[in-house]
N, CA, C and O atoms as a printed pandas DataFrame, in Angstrom:
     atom_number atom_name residue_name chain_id  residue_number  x_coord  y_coord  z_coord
0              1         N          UNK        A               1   48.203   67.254  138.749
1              2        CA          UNK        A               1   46.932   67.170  139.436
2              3         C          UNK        A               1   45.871   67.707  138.501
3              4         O          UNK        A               1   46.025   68.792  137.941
4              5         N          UNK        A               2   44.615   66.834  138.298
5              6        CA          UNK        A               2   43.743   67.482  137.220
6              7         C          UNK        A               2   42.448   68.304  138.042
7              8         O          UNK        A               2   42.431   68.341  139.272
8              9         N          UNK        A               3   41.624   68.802  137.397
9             10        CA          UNK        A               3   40.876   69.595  137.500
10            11         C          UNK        A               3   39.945   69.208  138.858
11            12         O          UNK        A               3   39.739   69.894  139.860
12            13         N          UNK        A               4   39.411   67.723  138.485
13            14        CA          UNK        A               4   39.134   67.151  139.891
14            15         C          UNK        A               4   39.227   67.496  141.185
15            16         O          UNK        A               4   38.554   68.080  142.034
16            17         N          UNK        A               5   40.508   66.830  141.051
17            18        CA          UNK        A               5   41.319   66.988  142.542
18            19         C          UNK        A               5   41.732   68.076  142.672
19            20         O          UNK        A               5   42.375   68.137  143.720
20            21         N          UNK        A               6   41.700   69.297  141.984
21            22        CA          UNK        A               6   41.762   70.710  142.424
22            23         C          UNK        A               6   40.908   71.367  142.999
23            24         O          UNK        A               6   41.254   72.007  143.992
24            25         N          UNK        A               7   40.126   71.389  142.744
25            26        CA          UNK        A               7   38.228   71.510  143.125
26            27         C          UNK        A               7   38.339   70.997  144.321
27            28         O          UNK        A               7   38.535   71.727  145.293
28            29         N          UNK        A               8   38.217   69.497  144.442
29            30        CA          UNK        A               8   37.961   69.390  145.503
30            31         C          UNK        A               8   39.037   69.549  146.679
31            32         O          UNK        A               8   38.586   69.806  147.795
32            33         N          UNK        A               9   40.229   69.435  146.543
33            34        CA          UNK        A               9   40.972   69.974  147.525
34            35         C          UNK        A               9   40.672   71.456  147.889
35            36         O          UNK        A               9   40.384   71.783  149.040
36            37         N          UNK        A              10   40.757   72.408  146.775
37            38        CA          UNK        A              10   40.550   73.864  147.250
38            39         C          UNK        A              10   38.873   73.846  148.213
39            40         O          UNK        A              10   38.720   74.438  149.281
40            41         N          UNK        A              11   37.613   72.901  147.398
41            42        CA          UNK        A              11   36.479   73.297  148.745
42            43         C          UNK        A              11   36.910   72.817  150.057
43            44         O          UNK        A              11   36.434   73.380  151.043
44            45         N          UNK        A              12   37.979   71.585  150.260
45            46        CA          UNK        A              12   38.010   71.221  151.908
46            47         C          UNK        A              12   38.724   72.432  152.352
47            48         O          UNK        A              12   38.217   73.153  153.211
48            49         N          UNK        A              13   40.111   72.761  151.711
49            50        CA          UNK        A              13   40.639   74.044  152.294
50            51         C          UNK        A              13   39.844   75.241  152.579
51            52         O          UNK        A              13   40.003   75.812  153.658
52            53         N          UNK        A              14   38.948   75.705  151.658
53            54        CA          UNK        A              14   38.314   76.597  152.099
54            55         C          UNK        A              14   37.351   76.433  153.284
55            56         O          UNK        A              14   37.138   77.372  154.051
56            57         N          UNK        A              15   36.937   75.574  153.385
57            58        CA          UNK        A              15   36.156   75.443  154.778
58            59         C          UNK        A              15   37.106   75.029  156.372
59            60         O          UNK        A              15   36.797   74.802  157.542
60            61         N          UNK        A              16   38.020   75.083  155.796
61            62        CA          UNK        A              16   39.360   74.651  156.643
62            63         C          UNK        A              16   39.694   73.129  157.069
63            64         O          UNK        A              16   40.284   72.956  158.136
64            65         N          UNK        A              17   39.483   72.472  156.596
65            66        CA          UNK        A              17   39.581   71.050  156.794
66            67         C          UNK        A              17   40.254   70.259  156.663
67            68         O          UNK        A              17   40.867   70.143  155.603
68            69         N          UNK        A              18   40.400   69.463  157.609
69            70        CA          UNK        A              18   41.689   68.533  157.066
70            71         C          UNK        A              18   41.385   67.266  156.137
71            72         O          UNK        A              18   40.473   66.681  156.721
72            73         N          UNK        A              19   41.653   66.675  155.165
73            74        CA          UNK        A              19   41.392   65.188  155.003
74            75         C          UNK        A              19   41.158   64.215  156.228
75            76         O          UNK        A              19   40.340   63.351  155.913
76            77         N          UNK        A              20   41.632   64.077  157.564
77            78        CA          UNK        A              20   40.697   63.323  158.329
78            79         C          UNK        A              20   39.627   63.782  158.972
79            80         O          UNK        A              20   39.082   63.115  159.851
80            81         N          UNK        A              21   39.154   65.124  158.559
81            82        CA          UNK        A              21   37.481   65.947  158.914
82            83         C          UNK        A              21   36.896   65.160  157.941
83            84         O          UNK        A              21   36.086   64.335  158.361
84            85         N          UNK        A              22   37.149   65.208  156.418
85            86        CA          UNK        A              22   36.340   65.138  155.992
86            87         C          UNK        A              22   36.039   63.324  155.505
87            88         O          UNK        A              22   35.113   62.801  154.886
88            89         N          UNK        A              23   37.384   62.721  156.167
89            90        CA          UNK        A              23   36.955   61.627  156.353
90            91         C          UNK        A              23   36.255   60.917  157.084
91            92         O          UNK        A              23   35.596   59.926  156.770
92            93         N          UNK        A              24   36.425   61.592  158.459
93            94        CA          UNK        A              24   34.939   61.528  159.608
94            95         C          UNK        A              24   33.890   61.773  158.976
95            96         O          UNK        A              24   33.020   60.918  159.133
96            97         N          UNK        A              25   33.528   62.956  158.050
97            98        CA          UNK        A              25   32.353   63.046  157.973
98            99         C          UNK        A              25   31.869   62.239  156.733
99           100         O          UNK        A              25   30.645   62.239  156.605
100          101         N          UNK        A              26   32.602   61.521  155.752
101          102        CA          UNK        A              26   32.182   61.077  154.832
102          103         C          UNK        A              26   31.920   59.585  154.899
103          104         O          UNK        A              26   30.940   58.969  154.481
104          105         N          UNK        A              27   33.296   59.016  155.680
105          106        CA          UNK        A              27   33.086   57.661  155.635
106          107         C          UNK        A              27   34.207   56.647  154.952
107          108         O          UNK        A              27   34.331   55.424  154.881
108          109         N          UNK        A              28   34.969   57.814  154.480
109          110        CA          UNK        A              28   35.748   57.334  153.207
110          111         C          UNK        A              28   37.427   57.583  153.801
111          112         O          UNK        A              28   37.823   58.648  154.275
112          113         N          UNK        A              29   38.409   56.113  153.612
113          114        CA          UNK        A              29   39.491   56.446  154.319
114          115         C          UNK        A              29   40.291   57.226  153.982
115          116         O          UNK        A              29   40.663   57.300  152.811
116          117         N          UNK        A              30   40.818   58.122  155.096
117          118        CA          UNK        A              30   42.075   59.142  154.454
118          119         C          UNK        A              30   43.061   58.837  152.999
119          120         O          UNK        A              30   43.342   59.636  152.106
120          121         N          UNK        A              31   43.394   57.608  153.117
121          122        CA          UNK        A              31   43.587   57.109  152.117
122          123         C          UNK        A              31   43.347   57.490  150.342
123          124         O          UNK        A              31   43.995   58.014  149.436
124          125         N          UNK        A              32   42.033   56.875  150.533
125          126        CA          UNK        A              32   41.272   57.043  149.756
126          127         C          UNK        A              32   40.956   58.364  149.104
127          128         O          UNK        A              32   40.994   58.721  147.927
128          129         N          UNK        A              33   40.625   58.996  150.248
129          130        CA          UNK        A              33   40.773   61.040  149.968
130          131         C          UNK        A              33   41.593   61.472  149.388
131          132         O          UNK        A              33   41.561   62.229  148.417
132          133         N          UNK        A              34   42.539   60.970  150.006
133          134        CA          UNK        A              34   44.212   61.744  149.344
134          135         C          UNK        A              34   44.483   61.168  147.654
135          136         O          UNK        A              34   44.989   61.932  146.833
136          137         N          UNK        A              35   44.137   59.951  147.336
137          138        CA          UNK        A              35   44.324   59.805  146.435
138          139         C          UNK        A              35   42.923   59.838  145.348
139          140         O          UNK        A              35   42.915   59.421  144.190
140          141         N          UNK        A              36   41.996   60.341  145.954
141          142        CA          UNK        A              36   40.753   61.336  144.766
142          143         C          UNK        A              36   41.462   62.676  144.695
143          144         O          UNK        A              36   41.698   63.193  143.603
144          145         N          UNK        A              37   41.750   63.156  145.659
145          146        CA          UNK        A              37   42.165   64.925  145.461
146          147         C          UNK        A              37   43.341   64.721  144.374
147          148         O          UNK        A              37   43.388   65.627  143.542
148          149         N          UNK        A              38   44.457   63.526  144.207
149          150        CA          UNK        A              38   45.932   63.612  143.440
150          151         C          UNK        A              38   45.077   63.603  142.451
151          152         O          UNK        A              38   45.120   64.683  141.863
152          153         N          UNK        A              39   44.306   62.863  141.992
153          154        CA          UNK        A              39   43.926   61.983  140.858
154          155         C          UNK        A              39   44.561   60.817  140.324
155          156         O          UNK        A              39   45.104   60.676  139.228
156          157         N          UNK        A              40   44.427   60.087  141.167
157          158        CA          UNK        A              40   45.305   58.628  141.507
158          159         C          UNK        A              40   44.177   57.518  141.683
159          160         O          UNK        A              40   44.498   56.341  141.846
160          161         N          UNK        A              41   42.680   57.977  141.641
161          162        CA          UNK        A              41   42.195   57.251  142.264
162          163         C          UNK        A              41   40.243   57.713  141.763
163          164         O          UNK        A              41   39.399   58.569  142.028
164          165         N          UNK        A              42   40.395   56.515  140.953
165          166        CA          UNK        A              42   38.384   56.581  140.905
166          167         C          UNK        A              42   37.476   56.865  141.555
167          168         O          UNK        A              42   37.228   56.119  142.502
168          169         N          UNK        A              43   36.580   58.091  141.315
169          170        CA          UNK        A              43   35.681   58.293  142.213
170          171         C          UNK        A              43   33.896   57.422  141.535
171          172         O          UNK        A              43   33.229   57.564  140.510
172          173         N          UNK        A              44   33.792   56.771  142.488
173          174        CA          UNK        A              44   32.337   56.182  142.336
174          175         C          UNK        A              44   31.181   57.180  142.649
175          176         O          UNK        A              44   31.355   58.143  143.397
176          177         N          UNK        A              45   30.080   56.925  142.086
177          178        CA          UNK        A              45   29.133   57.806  142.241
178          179         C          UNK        A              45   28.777   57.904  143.792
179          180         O          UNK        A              45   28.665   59.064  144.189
180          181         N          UNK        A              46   28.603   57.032  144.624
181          182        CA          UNK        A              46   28.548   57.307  146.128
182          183         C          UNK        A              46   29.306   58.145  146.712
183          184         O          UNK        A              46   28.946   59.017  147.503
184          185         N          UNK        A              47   30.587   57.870  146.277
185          186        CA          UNK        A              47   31.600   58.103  146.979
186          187         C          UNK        A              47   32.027   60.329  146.560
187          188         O          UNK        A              47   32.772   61.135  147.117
188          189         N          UNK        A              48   30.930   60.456  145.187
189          190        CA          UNK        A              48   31.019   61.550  145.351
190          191         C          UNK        A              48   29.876   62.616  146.060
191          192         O          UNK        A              48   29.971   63.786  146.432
192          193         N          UNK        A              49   28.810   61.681  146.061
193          194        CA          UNK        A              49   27.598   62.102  147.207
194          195         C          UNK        A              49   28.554   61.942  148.516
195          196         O          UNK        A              49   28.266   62.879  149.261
196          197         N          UNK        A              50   28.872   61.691  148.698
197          198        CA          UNK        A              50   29.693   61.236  150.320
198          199         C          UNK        A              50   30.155   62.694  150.988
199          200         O          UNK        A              50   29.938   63.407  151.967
200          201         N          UNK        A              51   31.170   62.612  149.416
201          202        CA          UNK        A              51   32.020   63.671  149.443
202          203         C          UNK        A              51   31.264   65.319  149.335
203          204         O          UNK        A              51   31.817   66.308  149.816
204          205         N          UNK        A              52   30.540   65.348  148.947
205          206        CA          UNK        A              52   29.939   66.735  148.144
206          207         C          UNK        A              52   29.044   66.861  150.170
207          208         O          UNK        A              52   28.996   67.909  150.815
208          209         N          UNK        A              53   28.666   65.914  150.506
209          210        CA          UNK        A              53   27.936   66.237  151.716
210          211         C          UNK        A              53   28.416   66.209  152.936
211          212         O          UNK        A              53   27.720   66.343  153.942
212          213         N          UNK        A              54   30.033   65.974  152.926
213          214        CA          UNK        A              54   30.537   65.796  153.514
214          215         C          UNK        A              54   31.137   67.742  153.472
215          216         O          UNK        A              54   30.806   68.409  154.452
216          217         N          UNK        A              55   31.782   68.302  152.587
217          218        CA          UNK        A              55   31.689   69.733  152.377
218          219         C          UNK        A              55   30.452   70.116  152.109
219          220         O          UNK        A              55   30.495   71.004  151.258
220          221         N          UNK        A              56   29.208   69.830  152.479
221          222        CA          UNK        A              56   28.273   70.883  152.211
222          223         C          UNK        A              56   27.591   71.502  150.973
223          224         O          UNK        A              56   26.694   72.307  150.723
224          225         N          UNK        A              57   28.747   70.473  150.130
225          226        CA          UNK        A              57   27.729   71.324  148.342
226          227         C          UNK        A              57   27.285   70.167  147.908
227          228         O          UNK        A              57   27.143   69.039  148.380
228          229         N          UNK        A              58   26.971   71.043  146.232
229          230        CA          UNK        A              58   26.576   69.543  145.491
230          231         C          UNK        A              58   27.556   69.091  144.766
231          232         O          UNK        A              58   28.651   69.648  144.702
232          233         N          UNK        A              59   27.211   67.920  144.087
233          234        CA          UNK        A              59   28.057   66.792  143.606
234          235         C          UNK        A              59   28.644   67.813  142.188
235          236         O          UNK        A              59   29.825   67.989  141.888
236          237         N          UNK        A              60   27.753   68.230  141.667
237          238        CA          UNK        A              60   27.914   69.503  140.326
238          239         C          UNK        A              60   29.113   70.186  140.702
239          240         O          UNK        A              60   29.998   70.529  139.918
240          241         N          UNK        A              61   29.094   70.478  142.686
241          242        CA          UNK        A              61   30.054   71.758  142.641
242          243         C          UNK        A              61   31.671   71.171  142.365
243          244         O          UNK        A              61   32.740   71.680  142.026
244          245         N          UNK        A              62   31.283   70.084  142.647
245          246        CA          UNK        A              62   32.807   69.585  142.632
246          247         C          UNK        A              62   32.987   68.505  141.570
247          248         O          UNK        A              62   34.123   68.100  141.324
248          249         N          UNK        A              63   32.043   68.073  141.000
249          250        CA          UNK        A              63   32.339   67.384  139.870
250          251         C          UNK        A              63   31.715   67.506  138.466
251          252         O          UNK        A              63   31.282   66.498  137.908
252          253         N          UNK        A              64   31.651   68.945  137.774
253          254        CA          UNK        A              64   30.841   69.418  137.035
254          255         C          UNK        A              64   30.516   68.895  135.440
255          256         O          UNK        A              64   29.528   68.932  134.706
256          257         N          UNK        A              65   32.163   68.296  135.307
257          258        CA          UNK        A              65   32.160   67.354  133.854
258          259         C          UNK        A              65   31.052   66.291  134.033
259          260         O          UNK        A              65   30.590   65.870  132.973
260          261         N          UNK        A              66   30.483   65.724  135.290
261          262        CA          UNK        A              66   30.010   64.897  135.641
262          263         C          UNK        A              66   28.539   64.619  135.348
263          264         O          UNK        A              66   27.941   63.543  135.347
264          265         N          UNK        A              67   28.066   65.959  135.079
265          266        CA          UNK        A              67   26.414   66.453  135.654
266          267         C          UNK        A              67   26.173   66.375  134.239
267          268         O          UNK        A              67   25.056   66.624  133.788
């Protein structure tokens, strides 16, 4: 599992969440979640606004190589 999907798994855990919370709140199928957090799976620039507002931070907090 790379750096990515560590990040962002540890912010849903910390806010206590499950992958289908934060798929309610994002938009994006469980699916899909599970395989951004492995690193199995491309994240598009939407799809990390989705995500970052879906936990409450910014896109930086969870994707910092990115910024």
């Amino acid at each position: 599992m790379g750096t990515k999907a560590s990040k962002l798994r540890q912010w849903r855990k910390d806010r206590g969440l499950r992958l289908v919370d934060v798929s309610d709140l994002s938009g994006l199928s469980i699916y899909k979640l599970s395989r951004i957090e492995t690193g199995f799976s491309r994240i598009r620039p939407l799809d990390r606004v989705k995500i970052a507002q879906a936990l409450g931070c910014r896109v930086r907090d969870l994707f910092p190589e990115d910024v």
